[in-house]
PDB file of N, H, CA, C and O in Angstrom:
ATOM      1  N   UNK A   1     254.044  54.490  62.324  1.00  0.00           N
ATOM      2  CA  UNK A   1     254.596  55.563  63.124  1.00  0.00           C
ATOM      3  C   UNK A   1     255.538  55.039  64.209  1.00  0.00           C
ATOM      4  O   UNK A   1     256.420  55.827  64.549  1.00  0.00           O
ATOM      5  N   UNK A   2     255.510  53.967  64.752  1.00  0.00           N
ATOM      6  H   UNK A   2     254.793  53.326  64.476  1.00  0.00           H
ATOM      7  CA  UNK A   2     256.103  53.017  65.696  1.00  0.00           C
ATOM      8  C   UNK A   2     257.620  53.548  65.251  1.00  0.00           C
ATOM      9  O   UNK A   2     258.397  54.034  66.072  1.00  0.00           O
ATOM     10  N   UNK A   3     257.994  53.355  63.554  1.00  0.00           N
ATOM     11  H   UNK A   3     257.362  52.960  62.887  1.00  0.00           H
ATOM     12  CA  UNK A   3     259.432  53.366  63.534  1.00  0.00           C
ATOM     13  C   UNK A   3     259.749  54.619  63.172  1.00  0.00           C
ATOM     14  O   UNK A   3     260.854  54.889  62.702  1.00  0.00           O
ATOM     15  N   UNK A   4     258.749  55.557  63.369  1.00  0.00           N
ATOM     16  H   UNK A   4     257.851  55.338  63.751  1.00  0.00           H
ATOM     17  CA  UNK A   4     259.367  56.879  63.815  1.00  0.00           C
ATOM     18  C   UNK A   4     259.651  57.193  65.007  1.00  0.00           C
ATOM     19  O   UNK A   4     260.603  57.943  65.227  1.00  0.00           O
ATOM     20  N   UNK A   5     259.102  56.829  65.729  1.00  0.00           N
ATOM     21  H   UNK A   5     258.329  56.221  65.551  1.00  0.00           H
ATOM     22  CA  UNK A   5     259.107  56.926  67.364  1.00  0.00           C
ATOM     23  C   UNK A   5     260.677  56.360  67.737  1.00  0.00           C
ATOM     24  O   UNK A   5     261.616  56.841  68.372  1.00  0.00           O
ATOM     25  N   UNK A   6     260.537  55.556  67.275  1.00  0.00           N
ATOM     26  H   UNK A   6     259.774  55.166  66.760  1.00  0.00           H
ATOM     27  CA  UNK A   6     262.026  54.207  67.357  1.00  0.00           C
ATOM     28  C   UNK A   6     263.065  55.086  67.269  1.00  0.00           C
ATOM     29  O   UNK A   6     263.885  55.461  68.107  1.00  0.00           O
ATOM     30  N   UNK A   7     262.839  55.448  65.709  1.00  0.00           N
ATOM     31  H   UNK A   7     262.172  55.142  65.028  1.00  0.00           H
ATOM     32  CA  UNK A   7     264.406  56.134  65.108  1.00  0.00           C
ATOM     33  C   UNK A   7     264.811  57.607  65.889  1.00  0.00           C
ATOM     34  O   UNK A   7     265.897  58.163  65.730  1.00  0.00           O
ATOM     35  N   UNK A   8     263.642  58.151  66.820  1.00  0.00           N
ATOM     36  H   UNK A   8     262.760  57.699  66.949  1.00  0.00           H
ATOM     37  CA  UNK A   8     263.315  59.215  67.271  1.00  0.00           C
ATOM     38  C   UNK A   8     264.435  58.945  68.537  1.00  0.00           C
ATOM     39  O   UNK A   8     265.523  59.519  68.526  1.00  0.00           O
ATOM     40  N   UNK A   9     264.038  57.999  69.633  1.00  0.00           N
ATOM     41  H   UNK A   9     263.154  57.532  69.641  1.00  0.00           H
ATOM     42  CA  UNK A   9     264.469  57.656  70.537  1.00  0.00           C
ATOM     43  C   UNK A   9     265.883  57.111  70.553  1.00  0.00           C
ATOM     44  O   UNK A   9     266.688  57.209  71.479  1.00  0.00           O
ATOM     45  N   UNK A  10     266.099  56.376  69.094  1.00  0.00           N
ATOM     46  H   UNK A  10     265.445  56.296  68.342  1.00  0.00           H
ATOM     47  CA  UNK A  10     267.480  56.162  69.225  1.00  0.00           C
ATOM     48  C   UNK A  10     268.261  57.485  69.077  1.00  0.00           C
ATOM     49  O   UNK A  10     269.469  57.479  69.310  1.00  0.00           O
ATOM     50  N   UNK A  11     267.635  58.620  68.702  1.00  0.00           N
ATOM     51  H   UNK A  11     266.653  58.625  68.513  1.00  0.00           H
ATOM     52  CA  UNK A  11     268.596  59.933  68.454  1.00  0.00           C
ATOM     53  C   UNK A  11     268.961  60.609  69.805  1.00  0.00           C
ATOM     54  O   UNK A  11     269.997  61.135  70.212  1.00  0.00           O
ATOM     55  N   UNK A  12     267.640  60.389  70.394  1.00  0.00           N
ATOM     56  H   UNK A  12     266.799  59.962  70.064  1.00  0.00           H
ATOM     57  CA  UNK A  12     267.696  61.374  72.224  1.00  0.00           C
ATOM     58  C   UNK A  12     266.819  60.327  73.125  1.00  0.00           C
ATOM     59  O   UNK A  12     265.641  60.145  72.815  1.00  0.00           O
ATOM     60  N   UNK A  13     267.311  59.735  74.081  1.00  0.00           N
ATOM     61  H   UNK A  13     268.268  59.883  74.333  1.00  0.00           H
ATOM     62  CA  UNK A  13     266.588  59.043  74.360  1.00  0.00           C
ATOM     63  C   UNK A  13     265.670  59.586  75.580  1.00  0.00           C
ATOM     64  O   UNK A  13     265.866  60.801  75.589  1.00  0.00           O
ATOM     65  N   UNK A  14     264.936  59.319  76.413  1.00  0.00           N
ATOM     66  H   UNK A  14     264.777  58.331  76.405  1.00  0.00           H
ATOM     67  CA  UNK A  14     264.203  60.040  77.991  1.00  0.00           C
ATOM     68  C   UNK A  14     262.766  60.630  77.072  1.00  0.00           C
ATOM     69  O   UNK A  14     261.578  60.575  77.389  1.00  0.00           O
ATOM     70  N   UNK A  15     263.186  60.990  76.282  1.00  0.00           N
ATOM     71  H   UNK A  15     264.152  61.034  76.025  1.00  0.00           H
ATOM     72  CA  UNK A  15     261.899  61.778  75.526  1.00  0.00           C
ATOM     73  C   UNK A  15     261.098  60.920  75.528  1.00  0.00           C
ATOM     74  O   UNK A  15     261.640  59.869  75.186  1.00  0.00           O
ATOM     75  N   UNK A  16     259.838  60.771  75.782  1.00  0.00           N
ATOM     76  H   UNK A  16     259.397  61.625  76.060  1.00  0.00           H
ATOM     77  CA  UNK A  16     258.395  60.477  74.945  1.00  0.00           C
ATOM     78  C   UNK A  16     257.930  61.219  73.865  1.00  0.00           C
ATOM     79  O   UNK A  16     257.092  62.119  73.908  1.00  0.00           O
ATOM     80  N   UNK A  17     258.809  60.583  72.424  1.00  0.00           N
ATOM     81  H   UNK A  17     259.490  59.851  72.388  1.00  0.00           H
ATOM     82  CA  UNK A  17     258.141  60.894  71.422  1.00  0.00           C
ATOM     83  C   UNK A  17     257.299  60.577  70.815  1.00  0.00           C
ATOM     84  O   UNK A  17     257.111  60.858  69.632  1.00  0.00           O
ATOM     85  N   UNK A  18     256.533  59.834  71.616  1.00  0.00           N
ATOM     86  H   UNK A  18     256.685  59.606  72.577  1.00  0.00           H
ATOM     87  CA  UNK A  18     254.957  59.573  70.933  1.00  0.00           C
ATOM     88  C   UNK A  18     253.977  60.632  70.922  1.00  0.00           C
ATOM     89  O   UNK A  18     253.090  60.750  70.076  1.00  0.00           O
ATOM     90  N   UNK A  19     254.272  61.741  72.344  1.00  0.00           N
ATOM     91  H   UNK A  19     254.992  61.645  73.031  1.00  0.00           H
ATOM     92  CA  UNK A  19     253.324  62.401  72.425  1.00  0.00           C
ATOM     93  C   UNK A  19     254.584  63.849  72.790  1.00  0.00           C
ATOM     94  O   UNK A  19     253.977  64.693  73.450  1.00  0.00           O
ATOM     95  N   UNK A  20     255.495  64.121  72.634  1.00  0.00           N
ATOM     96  H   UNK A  20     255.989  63.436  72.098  1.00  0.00           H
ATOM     97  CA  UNK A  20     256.252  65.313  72.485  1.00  0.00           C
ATOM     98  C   UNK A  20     255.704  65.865  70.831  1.00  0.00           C
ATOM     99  O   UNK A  20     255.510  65.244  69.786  1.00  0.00           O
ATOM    100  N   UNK A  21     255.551  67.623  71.284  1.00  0.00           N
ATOM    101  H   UNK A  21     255.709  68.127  72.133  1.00  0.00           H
ATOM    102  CA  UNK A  21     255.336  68.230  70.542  1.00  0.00           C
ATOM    103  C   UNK A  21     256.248  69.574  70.371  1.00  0.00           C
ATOM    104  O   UNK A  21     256.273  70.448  71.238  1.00  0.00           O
ATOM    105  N   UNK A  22     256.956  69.637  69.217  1.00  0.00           N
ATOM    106  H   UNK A  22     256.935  68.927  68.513  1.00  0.00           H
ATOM    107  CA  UNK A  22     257.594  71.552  69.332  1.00  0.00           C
ATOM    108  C   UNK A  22     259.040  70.510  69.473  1.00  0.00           C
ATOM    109  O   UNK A  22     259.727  70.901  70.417  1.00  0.00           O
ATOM    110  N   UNK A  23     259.498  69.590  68.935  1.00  0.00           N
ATOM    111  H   UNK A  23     258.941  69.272  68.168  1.00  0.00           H
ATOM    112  CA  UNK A  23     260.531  68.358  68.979  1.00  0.00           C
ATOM    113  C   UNK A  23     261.844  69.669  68.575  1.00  0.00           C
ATOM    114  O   UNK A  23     262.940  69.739  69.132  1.00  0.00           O
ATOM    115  N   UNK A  24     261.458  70.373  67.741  1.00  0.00           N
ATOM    116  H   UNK A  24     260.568  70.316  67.289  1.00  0.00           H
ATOM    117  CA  UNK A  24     262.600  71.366  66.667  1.00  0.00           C
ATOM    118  C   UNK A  24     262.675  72.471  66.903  1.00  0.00           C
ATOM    119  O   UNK A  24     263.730  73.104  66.883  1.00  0.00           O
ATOM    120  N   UNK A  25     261.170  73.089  67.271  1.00  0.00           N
ATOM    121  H   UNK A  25     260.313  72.575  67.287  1.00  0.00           H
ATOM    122  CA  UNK A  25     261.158  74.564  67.781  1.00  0.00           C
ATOM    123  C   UNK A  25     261.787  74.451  69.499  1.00  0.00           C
ATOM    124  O   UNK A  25     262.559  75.277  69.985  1.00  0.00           O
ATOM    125  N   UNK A  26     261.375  73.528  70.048  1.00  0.00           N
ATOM    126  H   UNK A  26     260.747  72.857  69.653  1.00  0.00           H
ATOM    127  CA  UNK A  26     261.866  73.938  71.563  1.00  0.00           C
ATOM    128  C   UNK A  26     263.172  73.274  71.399  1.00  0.00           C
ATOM    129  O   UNK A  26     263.686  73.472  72.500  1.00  0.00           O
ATOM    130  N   UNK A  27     263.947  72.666  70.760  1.00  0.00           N
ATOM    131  H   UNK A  27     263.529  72.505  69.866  1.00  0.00           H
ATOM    132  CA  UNK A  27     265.459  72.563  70.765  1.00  0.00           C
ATOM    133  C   UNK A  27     265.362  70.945  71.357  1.00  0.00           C
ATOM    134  O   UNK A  27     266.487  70.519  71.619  1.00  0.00           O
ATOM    135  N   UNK A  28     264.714  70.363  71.514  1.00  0.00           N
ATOM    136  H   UNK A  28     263.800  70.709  71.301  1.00  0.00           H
ATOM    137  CA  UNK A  28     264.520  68.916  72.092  1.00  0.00           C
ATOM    138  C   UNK A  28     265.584  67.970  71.091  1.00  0.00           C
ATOM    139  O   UNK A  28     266.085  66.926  71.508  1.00  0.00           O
ATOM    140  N   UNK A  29     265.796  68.425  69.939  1.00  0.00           N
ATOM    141  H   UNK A  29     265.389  69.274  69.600  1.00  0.00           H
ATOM    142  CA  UNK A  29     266.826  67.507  69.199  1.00  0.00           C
ATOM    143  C   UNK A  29     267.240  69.037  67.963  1.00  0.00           C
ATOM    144  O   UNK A  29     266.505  69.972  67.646  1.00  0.00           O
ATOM    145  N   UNK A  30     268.571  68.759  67.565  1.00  0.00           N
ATOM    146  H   UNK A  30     269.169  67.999  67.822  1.00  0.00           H
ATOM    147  CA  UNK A  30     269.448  70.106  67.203  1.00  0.00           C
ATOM    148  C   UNK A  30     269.658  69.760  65.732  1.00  0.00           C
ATOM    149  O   UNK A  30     269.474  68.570  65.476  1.00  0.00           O
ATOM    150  N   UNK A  31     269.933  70.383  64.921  1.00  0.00           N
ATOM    151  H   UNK A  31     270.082  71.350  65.130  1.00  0.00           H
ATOM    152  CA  UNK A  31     270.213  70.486  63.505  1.00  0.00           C
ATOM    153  C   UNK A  31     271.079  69.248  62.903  1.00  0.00           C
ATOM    154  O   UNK A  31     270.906  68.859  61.748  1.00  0.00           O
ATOM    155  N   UNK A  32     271.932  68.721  63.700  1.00  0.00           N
ATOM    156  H   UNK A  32     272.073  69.037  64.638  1.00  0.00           H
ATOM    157  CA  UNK A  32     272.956  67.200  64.121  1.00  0.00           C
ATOM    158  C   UNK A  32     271.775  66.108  63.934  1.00  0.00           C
ATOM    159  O   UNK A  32     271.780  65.297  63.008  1.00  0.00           O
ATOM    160  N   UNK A  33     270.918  66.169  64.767  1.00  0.00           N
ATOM    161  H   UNK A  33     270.914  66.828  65.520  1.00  0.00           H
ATOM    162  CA  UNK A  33     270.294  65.315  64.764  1.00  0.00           C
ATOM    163  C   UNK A  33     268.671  65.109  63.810  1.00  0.00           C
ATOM    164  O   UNK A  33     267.790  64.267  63.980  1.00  0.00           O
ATOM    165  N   UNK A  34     268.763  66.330  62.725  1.00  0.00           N
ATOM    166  H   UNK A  34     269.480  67.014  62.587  1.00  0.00           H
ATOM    167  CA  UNK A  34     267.699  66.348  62.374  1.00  0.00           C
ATOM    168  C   UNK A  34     268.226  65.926  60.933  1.00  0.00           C
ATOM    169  O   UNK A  34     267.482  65.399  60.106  1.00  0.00           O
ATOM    170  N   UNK A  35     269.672  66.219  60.683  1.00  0.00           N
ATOM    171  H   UNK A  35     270.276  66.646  61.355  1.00  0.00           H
ATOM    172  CA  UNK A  35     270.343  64.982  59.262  1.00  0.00           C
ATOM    173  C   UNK A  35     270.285  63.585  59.777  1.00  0.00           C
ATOM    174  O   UNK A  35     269.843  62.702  59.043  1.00  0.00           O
ATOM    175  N   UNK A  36     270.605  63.376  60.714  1.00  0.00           N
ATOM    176  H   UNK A  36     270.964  64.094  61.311  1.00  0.00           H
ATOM    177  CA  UNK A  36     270.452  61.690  60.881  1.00  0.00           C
ATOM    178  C   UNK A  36     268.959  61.553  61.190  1.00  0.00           C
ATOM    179  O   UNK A  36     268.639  60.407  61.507  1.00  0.00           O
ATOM    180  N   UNK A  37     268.256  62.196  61.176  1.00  0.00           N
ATOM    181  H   UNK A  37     268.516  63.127  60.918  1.00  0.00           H
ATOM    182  CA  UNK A  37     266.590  61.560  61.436  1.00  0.00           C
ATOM    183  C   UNK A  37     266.576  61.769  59.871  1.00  0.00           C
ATOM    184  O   UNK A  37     266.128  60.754  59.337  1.00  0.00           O
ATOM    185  N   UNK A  38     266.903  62.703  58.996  1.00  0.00           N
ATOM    186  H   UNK A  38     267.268  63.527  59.429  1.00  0.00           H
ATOM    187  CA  UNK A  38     266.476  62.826  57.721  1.00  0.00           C
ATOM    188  C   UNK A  38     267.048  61.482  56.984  1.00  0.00           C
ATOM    189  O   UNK A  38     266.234  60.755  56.415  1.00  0.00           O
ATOM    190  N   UNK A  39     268.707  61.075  56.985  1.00  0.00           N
ATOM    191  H   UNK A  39     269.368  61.666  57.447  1.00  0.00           H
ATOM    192  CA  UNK A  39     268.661  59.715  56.567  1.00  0.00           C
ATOM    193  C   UNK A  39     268.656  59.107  56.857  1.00  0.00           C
ATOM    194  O   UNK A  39     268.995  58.209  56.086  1.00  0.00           O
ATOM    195  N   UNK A  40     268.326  58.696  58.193  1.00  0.00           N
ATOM    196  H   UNK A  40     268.050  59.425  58.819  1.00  0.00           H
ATOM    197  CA  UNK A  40     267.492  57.320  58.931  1.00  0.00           C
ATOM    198  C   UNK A  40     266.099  57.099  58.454  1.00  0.00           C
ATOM    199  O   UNK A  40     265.833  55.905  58.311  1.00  0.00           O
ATOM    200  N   UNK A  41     265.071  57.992  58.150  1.00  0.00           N
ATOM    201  H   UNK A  41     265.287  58.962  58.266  1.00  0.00           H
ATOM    202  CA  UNK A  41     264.482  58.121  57.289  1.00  0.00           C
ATOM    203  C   UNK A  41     264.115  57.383  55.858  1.00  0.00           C
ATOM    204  O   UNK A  41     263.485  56.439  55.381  1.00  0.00           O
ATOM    205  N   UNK A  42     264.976  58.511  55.515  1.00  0.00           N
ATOM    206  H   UNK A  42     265.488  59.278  55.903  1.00  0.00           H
ATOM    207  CA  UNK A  42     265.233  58.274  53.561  1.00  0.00           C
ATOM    208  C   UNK A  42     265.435  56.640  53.418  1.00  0.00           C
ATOM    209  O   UNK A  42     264.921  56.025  52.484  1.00  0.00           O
ATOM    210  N   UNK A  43     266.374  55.885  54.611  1.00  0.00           N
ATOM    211  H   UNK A  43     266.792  56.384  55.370  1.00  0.00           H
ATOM    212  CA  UNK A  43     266.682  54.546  54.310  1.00  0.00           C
ATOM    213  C   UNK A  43     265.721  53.713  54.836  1.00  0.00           C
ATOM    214  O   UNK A  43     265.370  52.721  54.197  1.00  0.00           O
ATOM    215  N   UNK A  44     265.159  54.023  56.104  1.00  0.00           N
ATOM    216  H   UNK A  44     265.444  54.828  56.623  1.00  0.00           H
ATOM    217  CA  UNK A  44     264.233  52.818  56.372  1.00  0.00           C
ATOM    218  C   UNK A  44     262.669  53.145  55.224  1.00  0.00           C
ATOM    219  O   UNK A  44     262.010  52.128  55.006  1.00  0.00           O
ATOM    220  N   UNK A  45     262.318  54.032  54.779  1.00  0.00           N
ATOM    221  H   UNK A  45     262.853  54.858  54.956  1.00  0.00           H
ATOM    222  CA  UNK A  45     261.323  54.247  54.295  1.00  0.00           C
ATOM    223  C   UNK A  45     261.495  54.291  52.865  1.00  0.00           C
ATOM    224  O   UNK A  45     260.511  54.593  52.189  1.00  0.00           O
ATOM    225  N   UNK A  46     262.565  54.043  52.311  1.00  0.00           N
ATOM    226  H   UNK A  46     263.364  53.797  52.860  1.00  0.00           H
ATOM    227  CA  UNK A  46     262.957  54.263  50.527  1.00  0.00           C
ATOM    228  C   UNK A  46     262.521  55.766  49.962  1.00  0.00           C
ATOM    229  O   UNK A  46     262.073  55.930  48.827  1.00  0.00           O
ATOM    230  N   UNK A  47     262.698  56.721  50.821  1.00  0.00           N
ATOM    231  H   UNK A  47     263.062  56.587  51.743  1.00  0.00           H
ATOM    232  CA  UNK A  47     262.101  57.728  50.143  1.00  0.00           C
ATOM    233  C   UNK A  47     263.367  59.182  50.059  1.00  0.00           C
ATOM    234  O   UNK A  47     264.405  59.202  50.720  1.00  0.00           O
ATOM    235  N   UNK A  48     263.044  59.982  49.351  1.00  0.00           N
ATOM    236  H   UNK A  48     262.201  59.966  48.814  1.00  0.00           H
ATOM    237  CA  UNK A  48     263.851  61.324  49.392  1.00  0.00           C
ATOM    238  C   UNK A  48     263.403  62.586  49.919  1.00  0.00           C
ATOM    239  O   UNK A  48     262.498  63.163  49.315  1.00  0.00           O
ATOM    240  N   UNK A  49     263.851  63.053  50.854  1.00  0.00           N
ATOM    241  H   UNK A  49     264.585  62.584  51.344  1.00  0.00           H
ATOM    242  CA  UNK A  49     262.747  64.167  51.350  1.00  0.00           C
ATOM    243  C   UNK A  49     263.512  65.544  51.069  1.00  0.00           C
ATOM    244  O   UNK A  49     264.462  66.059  51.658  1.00  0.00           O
ATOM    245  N   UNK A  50     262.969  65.844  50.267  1.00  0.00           N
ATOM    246  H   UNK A  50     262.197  65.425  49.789  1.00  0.00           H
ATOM    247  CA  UNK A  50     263.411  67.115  49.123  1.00  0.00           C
ATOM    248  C   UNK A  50     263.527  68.767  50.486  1.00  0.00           C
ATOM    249  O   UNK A  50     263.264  68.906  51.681  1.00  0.00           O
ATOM    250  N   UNK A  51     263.896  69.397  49.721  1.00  0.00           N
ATOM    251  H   UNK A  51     264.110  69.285  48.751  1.00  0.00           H
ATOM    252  CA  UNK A  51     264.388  70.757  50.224  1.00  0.00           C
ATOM    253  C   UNK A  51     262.935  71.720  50.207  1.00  0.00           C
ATOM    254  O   UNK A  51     262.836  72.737  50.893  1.00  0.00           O
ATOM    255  N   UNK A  52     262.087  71.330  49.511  1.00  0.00           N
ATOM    256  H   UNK A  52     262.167  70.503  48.953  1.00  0.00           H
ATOM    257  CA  UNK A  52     260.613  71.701  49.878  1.00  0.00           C
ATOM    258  C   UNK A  52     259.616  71.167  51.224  1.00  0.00           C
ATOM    259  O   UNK A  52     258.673  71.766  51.741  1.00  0.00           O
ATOM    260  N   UNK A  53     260.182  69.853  51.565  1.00  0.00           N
ATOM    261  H   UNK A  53     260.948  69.366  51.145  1.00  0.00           H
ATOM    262  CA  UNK A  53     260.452  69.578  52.792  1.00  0.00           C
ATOM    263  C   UNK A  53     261.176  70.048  54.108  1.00  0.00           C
ATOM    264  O   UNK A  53     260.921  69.561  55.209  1.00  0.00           O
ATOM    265  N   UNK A  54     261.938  70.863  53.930  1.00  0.00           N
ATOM    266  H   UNK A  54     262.146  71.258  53.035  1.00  0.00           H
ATOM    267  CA  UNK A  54     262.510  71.026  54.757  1.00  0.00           C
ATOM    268  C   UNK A  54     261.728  72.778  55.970  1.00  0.00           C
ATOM    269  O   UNK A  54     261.874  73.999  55.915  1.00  0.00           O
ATOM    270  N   UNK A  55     261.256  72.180  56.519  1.00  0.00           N
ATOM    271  H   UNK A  55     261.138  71.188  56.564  1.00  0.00           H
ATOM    272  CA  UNK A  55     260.531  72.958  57.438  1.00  0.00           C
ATOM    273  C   UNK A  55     260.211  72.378  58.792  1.00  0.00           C
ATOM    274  O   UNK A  55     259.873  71.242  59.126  1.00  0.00           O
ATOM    275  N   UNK A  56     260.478  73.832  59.691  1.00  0.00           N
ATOM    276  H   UNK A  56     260.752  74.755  59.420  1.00  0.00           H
ATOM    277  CA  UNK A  56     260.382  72.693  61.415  1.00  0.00           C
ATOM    278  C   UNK A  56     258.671  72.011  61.343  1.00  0.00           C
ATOM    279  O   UNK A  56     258.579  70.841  61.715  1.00  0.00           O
ATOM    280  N   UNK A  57     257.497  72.644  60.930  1.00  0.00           N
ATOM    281  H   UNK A  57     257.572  73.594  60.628  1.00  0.00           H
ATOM    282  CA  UNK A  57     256.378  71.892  60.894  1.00  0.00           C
ATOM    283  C   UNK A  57     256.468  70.370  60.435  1.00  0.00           C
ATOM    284  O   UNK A  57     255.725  69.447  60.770  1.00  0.00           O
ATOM    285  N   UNK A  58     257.228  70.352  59.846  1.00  0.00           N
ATOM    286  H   UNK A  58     257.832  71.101  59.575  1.00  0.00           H
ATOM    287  CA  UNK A  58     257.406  68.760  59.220  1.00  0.00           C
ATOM    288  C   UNK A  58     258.459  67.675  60.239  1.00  0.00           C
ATOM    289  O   UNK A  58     258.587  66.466  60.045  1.00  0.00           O
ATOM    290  N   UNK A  59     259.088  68.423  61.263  1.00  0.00           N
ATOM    291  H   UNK A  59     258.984  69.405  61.420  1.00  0.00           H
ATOM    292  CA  UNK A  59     259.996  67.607  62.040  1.00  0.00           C
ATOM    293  C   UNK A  59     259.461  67.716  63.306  1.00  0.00           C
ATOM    294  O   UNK A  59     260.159  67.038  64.061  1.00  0.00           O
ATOM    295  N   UNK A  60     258.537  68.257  63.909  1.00  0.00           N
ATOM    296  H   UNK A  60     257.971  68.808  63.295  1.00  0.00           H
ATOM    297  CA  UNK A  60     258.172  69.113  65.016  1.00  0.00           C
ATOM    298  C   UNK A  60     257.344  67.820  65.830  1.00  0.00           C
ATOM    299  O   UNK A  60     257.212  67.766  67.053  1.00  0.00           O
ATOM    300  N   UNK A  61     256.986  67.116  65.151  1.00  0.00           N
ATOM    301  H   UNK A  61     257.093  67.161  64.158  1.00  0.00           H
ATOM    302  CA  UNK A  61     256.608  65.792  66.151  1.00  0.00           C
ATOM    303  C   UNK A  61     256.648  64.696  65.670  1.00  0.00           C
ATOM    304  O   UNK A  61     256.747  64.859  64.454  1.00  0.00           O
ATOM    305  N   UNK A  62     256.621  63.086  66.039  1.00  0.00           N
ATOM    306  H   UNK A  62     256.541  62.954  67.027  1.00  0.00           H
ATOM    307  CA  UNK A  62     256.453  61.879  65.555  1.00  0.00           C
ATOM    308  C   UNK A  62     255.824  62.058  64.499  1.00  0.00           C
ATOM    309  O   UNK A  62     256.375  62.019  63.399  1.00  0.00           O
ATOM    310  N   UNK A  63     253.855  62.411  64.769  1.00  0.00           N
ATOM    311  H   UNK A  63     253.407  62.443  65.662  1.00  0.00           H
ATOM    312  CA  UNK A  63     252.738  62.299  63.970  1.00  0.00           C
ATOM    313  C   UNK A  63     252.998  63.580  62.382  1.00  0.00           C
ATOM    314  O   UNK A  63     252.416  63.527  61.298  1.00  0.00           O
ATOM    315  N   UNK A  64     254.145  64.673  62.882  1.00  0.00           N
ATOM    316  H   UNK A  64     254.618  64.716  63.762  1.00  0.00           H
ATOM    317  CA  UNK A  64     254.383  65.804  61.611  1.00  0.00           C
ATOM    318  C   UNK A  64     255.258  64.894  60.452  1.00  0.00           C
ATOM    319  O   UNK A  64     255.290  64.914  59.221  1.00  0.00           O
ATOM    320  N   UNK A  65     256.071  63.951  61.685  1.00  0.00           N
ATOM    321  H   UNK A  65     256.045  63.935  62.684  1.00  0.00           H
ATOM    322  CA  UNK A  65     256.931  63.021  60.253  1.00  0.00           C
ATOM    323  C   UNK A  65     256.256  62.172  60.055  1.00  0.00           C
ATOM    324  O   UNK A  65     256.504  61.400  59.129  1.00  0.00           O
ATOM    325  N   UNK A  66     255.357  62.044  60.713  1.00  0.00           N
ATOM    326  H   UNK A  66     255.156  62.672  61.465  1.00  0.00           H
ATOM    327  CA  UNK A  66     254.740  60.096  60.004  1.00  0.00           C
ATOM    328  C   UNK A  66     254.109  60.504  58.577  1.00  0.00           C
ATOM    329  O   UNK A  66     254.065  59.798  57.569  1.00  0.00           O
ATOM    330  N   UNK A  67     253.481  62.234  58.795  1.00  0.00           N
ATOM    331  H   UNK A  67     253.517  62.807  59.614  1.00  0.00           H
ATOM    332  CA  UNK A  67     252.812  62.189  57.429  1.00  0.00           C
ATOM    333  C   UNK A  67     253.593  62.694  56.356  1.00  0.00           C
ATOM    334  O   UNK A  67     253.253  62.718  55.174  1.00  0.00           O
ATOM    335  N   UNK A  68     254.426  63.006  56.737  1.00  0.00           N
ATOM    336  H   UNK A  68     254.702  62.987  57.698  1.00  0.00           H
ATOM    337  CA  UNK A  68     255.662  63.901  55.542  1.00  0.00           C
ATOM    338  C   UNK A  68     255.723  62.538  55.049  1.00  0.00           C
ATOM    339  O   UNK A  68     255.107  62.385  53.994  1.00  0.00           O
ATOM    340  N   UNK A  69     256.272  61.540  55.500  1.00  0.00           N
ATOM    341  H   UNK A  69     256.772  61.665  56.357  1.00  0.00           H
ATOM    342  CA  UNK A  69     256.900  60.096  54.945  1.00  0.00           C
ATOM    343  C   UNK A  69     255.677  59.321  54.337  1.00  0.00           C
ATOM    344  O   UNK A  69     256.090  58.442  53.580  1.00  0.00           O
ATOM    345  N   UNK A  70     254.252  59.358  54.421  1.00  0.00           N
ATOM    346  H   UNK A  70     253.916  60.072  55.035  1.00  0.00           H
ATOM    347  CA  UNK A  70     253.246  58.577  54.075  1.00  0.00           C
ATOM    348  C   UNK A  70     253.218  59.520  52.967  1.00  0.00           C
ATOM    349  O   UNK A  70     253.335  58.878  51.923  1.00  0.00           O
ATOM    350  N   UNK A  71     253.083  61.124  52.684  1.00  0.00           N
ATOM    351  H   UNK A  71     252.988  61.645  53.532  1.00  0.00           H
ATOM    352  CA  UNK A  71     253.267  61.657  51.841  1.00  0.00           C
ATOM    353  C   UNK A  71     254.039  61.552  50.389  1.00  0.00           C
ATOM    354  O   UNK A  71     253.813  61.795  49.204  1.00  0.00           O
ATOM    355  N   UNK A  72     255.000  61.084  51.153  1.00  0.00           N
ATOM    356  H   UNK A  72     255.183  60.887  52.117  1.00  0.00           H
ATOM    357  CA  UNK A  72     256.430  61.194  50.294  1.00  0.00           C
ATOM    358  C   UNK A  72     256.343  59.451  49.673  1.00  0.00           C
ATOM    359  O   UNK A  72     256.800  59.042  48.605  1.00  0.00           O
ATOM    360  N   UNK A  73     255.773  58.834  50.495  1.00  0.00           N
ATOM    361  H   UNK A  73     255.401  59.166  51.362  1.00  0.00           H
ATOM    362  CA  UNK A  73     255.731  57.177  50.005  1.00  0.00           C
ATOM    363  C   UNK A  73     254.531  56.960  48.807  1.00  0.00           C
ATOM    364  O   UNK A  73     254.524  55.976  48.066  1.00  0.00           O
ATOM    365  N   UNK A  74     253.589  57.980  48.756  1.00  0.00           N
ATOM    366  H   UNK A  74     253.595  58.779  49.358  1.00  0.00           H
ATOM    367  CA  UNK A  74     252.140  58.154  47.620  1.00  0.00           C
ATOM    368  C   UNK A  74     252.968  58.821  46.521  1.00  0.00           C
ATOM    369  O   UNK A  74     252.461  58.764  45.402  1.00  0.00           O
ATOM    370  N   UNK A  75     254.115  59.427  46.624  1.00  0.00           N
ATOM    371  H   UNK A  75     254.527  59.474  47.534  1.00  0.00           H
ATOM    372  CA  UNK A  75     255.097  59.693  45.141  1.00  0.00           C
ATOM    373  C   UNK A  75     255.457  58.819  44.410  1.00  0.00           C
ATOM    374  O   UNK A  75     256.129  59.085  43.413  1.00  0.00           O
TER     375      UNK A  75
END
């Protein structure tokens, strides 16, 4: 989860995204920044995160992406 946090902070930095929650619903990072978390992602983790994926529950905190991606890595 560390290099979610990472890739998190390099997008917006001041945040504590270890423990920020509502990252997508409260506007804390914008639609801009939720394609570059998606292929910052896809590349550090080798994975594809499909359009069935695509929901703010799944971007909405560090710990919502750590499991989308541990998810997506058991494919």
């Amino acid at each position: 989860m560390e290099k979610i946090i990472e890739i998190l902070s390099d997008l917006k930095s001041g945040v504590d995204f270890a423990s920020a929650e509502g990252i997508v619903t409260n506007k804390i990072i914008d639609s801009i920044d939720i394609a570059t978390l998606i292929s910052a992602i896809e590349e550090e983790f080798d994975v594809e995160i499909g359009m069935e994926y695509m929901d703010n529950k799944n971007f909405d905190s560090a710990a919502a992406i750590w499991e989308m991606v541990q998810e997506l890595m058991e494919d």
